[in-house]
Each structure stands twice: as C-alpha cells, then as structure tokens.
N, C-alpha and C positions, 0 to 999 in steps of 0.2 A: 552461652549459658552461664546466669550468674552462679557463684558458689554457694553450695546451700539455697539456691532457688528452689520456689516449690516447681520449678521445670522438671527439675530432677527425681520429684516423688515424693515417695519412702527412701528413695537414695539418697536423699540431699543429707539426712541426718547419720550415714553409716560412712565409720572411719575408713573401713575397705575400702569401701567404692571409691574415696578420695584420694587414699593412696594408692590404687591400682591406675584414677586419672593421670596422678601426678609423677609414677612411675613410667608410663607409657608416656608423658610430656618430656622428664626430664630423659630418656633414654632414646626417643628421636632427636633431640636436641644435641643430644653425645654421640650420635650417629653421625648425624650430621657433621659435626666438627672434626670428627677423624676418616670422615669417605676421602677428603685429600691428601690422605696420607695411607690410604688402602687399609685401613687397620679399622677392626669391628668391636664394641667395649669390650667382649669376650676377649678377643687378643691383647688390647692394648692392658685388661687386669694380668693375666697370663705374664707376658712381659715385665711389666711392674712387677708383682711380685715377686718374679725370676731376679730382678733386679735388685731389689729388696733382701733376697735370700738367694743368694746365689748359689748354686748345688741341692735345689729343692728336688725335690720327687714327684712327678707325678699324681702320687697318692697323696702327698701334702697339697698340690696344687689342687686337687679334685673334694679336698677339706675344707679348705681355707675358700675356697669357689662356688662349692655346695653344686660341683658337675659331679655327673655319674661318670664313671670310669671311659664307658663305652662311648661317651660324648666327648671325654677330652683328648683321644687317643687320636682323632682325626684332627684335630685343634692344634695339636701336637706338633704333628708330620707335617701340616700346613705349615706353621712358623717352619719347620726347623728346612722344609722346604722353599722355604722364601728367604732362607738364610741368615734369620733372625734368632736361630735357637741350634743349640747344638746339645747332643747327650755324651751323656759318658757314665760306664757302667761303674757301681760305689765299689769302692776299694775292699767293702766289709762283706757284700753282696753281689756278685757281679751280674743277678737276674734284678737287680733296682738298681734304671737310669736316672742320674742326677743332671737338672737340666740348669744350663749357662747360657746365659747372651752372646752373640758373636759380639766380635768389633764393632759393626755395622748399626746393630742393633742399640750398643749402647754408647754410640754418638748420638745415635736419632733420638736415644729415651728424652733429654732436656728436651727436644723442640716437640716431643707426643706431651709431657707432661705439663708443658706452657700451653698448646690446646687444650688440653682436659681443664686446665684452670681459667682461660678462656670460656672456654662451656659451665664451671662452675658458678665464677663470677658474674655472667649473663644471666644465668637460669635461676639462680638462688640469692642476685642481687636484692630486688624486693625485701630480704627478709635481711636483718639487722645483726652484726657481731653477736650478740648475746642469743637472740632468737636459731640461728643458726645451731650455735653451740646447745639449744634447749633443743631442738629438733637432733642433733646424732644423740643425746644424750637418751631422747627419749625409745628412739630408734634402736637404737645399742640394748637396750632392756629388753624390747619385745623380741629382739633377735635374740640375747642370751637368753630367756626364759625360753623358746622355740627350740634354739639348739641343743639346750640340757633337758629339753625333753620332759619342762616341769609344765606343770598345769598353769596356764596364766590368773598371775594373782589377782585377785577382786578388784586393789587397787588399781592394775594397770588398766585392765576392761572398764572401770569405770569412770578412769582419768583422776581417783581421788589420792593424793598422798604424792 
C-alpha cells in the first residue's frame, strides 16, 4: 500500500493512522533485532535507563516509561530474575527499592545498545540527519504537550508554526 494512497481512504490523510503504521513497523523491527539476545524493547528500555541512572526507582522507571505500576512489577522480577537487575532498599526509605544492573548485565549493555542502533540505522535510514532530528523534535512536542496535560496547541494539530 502506497503512502497516502487513496488505498487507504479517509486514512491516507490522518497523522494517527501513520504513526500508529509506523509505530507497529518500527517496533517489529526492534523486536526483531533483540529476540537474539532474549530481550523485549520493554526490557532492553528498563535496562538502559537503569543504566542511565543507576539507583532509580521503580516509580521513576514507571514515569519515565508511561508503565502502570502493576505492569512494571512483573517486568521487574523478570530481569532481576534473569540476573540482570538487582534491588536494594534506599537508604532514606527502606519500603523504596533502588534498582542497579548486575555485572552481567552491564557488559552485555554496549553489545544491546550496538543492536538498537543497528535497528535504528536500518529503519530510519531513509530519512536524512536533519529530517531525523525534525522528526524527534516534532515528536518531543506532542509528547510534552500530552504529558503536561495541556490542550494541543492549534499549531501543532494543524502542522502550522
């Protein structure tokens, strides 16, 4: 199906619908690149961020992830089960675990994060340094306007400005 074909409708002209294709394209394709390495995007962001911020929280993680608690709690146990993640209760709190990579975990991070960019450079090749960077910028907007829970501005729904 061309892009923007009249194949597609009244859908050819709506943003959603492109980014919901382009979402389920690019997140098979992320799938894909980390089945050899047993890891699912969900975990390998989990990690990353872990790794990122080491002695995060749970509640940070479920923030920063847009998981519901009751969904990262199993997510959790699985890494820390597979011995990729270990907790430890905060020194300030000791009912808030602060979660750390094992060893294991962060040898393996360089050779997940050279897959991921394998999967980026593949999938998002097509599009140009500059276009790239005009696409998270764009991206980055409609998520802060979403997350602060502001009404989307006229401009951004209309693409004007």
């Amino acid at each position: 199906m061309e892009t923007g074909s009249s194949k597609c409708g009244g859908l050819g002209g709506l943003l959603g619908y492109h980014l919901r294709r382009a979402s389920a394209a690019v997140m098979t394709d992320f799938s894909n690149e980390l089945s050899g390495v047993a890891l699912r995007p969900v975990q390998f962001a989990i990690l990353s961020l872990i790794a990122d911020n080491d002695g995060t929280s749970q509640t940070e993680l479920c923030r920063e992830l847009n998981v519901q608690k009751t969904n990262m709690v199993p997510l959790v146990a699985e890494l820390e089960r597979r011995g990729l993640l270990a907790r430890k209760a905060a020194p300030s709190d000791r009912r808030v675990q602060l979660l750390t990579l094992t060893g294991r975990a962060h040898r393996e991070m360089p050779a997940w994060r050279a897959l991921v960019a394998r999967h980026e450079e593949r999938f998002f090749g097509p599009l140009t340094a500059p276009e790239r960077a005009q696409l998270l910028t764009l991206l980055d907007k409609l998520w802060a306007a979403e997350e602060n829970g502001e009404p989307m501005p006229d401009k951004v729904l209309t693409g004007a400005g």
